[in-house]
Biopython code that builds the backbone (N, CA, C, O; Angstrom):
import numpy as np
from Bio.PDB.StructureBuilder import StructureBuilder

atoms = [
    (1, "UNK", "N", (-45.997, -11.663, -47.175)),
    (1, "UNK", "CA", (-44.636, -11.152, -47.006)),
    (1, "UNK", "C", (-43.965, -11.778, -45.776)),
    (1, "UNK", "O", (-42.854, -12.290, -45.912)),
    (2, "UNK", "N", (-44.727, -11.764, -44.293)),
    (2, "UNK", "CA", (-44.107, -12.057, -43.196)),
    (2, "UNK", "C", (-44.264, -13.894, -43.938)),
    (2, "UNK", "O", (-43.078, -13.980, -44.258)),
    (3, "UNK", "N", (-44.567, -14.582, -44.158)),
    (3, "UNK", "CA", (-44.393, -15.808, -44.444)),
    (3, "UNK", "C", (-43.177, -16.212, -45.361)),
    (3, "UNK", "O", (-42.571, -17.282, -45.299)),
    (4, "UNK", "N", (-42.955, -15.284, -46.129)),
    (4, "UNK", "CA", (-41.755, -15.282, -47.225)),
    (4, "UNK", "C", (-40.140, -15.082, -46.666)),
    (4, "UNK", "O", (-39.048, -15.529, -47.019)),
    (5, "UNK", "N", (-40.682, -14.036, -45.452)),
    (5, "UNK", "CA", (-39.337, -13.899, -44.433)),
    (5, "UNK", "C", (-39.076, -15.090, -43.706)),
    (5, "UNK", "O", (-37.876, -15.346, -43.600)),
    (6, "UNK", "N", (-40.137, -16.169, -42.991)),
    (6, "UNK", "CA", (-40.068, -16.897, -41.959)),
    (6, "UNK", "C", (-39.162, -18.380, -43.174)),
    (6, "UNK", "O", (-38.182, -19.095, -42.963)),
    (7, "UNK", "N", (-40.015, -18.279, -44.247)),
    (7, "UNK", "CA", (-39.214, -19.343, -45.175)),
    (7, "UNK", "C", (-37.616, -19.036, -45.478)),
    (7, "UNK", "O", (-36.768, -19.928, -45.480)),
    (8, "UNK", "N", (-37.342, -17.700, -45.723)),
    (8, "UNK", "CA", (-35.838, -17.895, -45.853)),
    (8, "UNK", "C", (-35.244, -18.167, -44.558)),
    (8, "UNK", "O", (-34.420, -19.074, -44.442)),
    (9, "UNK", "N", (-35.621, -17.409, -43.523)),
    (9, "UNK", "CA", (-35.291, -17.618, -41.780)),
    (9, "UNK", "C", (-35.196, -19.301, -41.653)),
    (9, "UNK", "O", (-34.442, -19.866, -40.861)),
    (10, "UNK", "N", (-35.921, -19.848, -42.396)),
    (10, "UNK", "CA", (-36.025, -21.126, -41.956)),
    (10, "UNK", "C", (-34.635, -21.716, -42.824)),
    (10, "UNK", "O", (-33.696, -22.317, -42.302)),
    (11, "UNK", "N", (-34.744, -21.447, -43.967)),
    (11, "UNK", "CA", (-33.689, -22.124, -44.775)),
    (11, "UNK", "C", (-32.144, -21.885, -44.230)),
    (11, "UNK", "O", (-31.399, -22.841, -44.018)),
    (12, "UNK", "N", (-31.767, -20.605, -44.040)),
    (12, "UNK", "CA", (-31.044, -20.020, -43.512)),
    (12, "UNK", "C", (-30.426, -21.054, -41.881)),
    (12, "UNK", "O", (-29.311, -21.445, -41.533)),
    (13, "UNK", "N", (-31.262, -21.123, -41.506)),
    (13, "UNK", "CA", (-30.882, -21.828, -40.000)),
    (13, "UNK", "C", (-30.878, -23.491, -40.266)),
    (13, "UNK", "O", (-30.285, -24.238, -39.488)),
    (14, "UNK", "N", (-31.648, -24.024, -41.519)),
    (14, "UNK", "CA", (-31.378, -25.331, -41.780)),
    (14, "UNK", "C", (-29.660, -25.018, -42.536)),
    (14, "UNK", "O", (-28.664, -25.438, -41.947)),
    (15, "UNK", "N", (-29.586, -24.534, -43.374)),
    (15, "UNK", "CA", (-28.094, -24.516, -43.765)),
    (15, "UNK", "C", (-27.262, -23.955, -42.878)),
    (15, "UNK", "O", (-26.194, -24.016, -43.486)),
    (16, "UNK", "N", (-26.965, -23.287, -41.518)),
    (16, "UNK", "CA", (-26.238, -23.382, -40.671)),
    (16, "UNK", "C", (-25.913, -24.725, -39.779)),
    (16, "UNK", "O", (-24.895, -25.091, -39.190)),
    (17, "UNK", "N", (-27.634, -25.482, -39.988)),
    (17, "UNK", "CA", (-27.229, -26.630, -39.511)),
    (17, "UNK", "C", (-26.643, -27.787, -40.024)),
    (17, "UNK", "O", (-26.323, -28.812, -39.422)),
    (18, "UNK", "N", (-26.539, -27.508, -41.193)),
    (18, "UNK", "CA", (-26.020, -28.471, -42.060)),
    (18, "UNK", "C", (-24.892, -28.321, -41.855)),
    (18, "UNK", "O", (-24.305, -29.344, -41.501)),
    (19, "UNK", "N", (-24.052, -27.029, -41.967)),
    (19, "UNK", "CA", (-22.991, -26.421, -41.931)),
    (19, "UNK", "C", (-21.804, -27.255, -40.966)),
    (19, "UNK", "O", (-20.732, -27.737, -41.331)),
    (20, "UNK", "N", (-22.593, -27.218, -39.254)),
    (20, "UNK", "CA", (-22.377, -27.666, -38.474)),
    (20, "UNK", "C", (-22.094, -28.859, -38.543)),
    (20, "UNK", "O", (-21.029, -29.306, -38.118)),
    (21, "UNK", "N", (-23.075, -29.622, -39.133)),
    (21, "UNK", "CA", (-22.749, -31.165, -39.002)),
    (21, "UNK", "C", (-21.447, -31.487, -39.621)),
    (21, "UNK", "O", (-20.476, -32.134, -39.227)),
    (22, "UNK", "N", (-21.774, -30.702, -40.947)),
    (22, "UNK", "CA", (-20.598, -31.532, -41.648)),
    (22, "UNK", "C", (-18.760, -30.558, -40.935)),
    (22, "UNK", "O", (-17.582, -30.800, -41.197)),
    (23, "UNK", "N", (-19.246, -29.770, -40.256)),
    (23, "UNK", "CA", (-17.565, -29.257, -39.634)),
    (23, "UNK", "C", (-17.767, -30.511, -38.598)),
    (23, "UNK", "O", (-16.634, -30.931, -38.367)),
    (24, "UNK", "N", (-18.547, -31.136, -38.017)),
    (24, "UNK", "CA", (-18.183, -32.009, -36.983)),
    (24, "UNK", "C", (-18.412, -33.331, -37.329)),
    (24, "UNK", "O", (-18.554, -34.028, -36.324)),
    (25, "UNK", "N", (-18.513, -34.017, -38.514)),
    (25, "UNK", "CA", (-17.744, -34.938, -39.295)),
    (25, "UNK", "C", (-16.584, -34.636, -39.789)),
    (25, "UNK", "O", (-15.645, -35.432, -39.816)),
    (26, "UNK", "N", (-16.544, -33.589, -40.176)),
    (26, "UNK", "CA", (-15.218, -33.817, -40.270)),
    (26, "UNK", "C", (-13.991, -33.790, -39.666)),
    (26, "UNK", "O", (-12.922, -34.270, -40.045)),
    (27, "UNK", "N", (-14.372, -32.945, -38.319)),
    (27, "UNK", "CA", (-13.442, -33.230, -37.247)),
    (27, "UNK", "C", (-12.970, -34.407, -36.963)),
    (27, "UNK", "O", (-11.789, -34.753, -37.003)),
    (28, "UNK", "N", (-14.461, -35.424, -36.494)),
    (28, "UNK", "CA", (-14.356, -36.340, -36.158)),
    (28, "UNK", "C", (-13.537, -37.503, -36.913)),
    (28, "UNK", "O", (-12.740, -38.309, -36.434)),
    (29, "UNK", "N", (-14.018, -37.327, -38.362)),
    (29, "UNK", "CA", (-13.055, -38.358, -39.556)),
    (29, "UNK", "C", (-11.582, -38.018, -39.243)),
    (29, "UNK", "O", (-10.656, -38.826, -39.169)),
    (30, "UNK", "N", (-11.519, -36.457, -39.044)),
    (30, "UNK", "CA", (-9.942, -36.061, -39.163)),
    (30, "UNK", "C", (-8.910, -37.006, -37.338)),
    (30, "UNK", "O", (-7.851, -37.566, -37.056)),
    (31, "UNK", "N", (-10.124, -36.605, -36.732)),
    (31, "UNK", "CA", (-9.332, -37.410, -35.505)),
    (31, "UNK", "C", (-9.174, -38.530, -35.335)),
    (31, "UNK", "O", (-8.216, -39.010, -34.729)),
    (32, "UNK", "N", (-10.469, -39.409, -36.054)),
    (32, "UNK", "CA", (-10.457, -41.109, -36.101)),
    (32, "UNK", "C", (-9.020, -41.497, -37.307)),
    (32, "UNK", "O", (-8.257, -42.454, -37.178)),
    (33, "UNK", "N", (-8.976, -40.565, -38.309)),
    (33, "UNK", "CA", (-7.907, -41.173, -39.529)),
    (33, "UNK", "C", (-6.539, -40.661, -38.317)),
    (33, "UNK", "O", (-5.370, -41.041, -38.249)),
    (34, "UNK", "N", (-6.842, -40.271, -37.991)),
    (34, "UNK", "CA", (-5.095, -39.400, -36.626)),
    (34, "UNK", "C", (-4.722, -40.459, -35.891)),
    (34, "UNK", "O", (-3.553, -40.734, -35.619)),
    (35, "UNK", "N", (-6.070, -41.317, -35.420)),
    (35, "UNK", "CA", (-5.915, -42.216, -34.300)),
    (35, "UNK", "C", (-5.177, -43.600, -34.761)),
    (35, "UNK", "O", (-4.266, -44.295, -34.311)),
    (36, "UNK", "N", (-6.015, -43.635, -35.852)),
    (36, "UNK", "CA", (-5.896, -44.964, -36.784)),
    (36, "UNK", "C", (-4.572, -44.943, -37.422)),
    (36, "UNK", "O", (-4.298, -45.851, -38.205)),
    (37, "UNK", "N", (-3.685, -43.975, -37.169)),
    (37, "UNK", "CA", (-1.929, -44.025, -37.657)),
    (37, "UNK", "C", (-1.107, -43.723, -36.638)),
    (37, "UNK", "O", (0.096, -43.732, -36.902)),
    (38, "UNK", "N", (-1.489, -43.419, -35.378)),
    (38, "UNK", "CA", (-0.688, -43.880, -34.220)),
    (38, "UNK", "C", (-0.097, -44.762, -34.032)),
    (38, "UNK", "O", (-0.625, -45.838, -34.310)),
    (39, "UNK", "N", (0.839, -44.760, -33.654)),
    (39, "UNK", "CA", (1.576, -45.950, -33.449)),
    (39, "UNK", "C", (1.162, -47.332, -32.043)),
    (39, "UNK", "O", (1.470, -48.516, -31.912)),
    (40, "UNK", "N", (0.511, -46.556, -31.401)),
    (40, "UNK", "CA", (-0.415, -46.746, -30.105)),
    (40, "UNK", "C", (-1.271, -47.848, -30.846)),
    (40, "UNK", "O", (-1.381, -49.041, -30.565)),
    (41, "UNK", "N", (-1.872, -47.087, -31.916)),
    (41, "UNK", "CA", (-3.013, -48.008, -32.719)),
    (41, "UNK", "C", (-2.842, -48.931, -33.641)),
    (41, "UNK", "O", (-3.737, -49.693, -34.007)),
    (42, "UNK", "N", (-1.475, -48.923, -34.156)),
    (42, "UNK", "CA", (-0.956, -49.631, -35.021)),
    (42, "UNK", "C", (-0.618, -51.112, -34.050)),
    (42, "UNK", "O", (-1.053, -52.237, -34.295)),
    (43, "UNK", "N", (0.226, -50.732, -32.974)),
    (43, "UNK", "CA", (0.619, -51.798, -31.661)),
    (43, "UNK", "C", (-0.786, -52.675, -31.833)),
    (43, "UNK", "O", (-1.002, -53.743, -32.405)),
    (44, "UNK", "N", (-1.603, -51.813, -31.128)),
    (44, "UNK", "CA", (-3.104, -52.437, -31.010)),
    (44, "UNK", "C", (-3.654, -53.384, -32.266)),
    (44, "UNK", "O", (-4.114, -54.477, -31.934)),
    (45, "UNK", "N", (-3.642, -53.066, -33.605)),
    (45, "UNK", "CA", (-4.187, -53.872, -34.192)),
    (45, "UNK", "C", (-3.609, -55.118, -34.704)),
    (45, "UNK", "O", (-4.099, -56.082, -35.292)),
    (46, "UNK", "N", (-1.857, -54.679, -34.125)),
    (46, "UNK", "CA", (-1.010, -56.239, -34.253)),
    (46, "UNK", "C", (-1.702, -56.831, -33.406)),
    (46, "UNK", "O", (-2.554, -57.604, -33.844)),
    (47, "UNK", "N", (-1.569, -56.667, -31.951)),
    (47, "UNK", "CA", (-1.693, -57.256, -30.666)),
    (47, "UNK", "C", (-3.073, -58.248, -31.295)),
    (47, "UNK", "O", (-2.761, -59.423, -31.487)),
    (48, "UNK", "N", (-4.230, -57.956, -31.554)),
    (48, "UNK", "CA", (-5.252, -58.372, -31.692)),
    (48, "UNK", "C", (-5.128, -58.809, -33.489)),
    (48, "UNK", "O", (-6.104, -58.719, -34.234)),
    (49, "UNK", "N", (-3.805, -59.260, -33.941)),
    (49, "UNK", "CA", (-4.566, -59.577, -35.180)),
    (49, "UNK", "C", (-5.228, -59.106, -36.203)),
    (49, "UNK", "O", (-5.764, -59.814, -37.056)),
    (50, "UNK", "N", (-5.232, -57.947, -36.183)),
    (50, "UNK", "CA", (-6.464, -56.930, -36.774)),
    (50, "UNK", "C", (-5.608, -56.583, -38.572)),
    (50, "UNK", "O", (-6.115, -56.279, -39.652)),
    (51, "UNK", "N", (-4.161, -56.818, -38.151)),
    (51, "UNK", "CA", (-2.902, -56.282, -39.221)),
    (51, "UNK", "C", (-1.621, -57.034, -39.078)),
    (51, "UNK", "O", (-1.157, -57.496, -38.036)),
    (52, "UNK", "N", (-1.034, -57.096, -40.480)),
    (52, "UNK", "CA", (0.212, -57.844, -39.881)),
    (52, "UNK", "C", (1.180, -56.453, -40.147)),
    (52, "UNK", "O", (1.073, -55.373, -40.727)),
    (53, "UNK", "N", (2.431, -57.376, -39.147)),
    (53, "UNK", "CA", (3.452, -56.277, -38.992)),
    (53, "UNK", "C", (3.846, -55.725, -40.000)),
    (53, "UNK", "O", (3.665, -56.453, -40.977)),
    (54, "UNK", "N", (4.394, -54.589, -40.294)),
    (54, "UNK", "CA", (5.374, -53.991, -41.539)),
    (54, "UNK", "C", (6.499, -54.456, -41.478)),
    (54, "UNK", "O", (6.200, -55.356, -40.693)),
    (55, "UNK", "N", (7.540, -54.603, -41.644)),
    (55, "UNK", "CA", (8.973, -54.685, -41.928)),
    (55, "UNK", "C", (9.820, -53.275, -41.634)),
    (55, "UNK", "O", (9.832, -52.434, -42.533)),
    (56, "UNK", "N", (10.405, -53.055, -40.601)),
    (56, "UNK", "CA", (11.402, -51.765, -40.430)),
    (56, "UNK", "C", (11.813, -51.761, -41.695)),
    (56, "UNK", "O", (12.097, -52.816, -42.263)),
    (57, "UNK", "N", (11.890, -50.648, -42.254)),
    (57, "UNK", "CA", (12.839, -49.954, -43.437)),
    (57, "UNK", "C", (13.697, -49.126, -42.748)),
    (57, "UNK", "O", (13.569, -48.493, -41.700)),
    (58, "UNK", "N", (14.609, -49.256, -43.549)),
    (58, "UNK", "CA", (16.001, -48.306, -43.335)),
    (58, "UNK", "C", (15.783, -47.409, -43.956)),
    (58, "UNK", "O", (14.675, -47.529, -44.477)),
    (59, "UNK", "N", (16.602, -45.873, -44.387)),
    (59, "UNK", "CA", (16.930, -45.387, -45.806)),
    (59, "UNK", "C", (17.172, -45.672, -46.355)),
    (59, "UNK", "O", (16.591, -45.368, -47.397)),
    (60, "UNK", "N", (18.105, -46.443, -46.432)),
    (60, "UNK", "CA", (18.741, -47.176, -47.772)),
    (60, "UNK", "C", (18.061, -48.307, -48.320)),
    (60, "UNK", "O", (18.593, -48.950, -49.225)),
    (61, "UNK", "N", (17.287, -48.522, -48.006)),
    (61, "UNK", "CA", (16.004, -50.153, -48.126)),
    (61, "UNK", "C", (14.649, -49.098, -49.263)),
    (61, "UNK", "O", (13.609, -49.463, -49.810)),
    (62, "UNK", "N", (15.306, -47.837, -49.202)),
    (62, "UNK", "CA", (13.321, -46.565, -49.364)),
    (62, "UNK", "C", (13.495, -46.948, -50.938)),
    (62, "UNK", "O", (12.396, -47.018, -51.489)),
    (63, "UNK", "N", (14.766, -47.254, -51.939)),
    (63, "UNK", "CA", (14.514, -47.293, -52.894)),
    (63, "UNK", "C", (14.211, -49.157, -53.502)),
    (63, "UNK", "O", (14.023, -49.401, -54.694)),
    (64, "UNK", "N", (14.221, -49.939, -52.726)),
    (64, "UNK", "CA", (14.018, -50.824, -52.778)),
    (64, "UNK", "C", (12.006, -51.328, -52.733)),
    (64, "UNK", "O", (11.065, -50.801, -52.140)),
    (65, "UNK", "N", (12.065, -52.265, -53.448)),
    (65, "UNK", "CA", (10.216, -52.251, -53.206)),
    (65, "UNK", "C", (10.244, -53.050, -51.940)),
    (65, "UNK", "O", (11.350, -53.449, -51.576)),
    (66, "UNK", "N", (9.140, -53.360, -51.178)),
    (66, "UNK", "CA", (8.743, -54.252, -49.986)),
    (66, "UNK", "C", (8.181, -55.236, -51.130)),
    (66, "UNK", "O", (7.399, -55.061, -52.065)),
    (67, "UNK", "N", (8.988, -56.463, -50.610)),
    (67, "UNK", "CA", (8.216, -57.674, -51.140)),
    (67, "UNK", "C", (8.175, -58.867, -50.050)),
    (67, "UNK", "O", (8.884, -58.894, -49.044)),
    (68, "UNK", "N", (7.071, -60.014, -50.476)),
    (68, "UNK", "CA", (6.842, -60.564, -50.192)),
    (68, "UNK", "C", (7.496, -61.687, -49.695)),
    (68, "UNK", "O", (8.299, -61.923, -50.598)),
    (69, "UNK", "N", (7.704, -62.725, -48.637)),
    (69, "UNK", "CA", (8.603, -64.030, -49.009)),
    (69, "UNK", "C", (7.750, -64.949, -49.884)),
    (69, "UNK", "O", (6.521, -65.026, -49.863)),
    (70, "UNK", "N", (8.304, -65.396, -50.388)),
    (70, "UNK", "CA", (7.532, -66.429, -51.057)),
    (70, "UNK", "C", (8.378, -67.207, -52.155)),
    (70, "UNK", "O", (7.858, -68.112, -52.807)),
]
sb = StructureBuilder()
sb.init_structure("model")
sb.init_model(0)
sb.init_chain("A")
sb.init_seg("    ")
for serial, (resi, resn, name, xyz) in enumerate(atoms, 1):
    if name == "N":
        sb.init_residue(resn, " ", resi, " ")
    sb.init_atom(name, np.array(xyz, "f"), 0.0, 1.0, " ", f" {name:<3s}", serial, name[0])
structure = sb.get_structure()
């Protein structure tokens, strides 16, 4: 019996820990995808090449598609 208690005790505290991890992935995803659309970060990955620029849109440009030159 006391062995049957210590196994759910055990399961019990492994799925809290699971619990945990995944609330702090997902924090973490939620703050890295936050960071990664800053404009701070956007600057940054021009600066270095990482992205090319967008094109300012207007309103009046929103029903228009973005195309290419070419």
């Amino acid at each position: 019996m006391q062995s049957y208690v210590l196994a759910w005790a055990m399961i019990a505290d492994r799925e809290r820990e699971i619990e945990r991890e995944l609330q702090r992935r997902s924090i973490a995803r939620g703050l890295a995808r936050r960071a990664t659309r800053s404009p701070l970060a956007a600057r940054l990955r021009h600066l270095f090449g990482l992205e090319a620029s967008m094109p300012k849109r207007g309103v009046q440009d929103m029903e228009q598609p973005l195309t290419t030159g070419g």
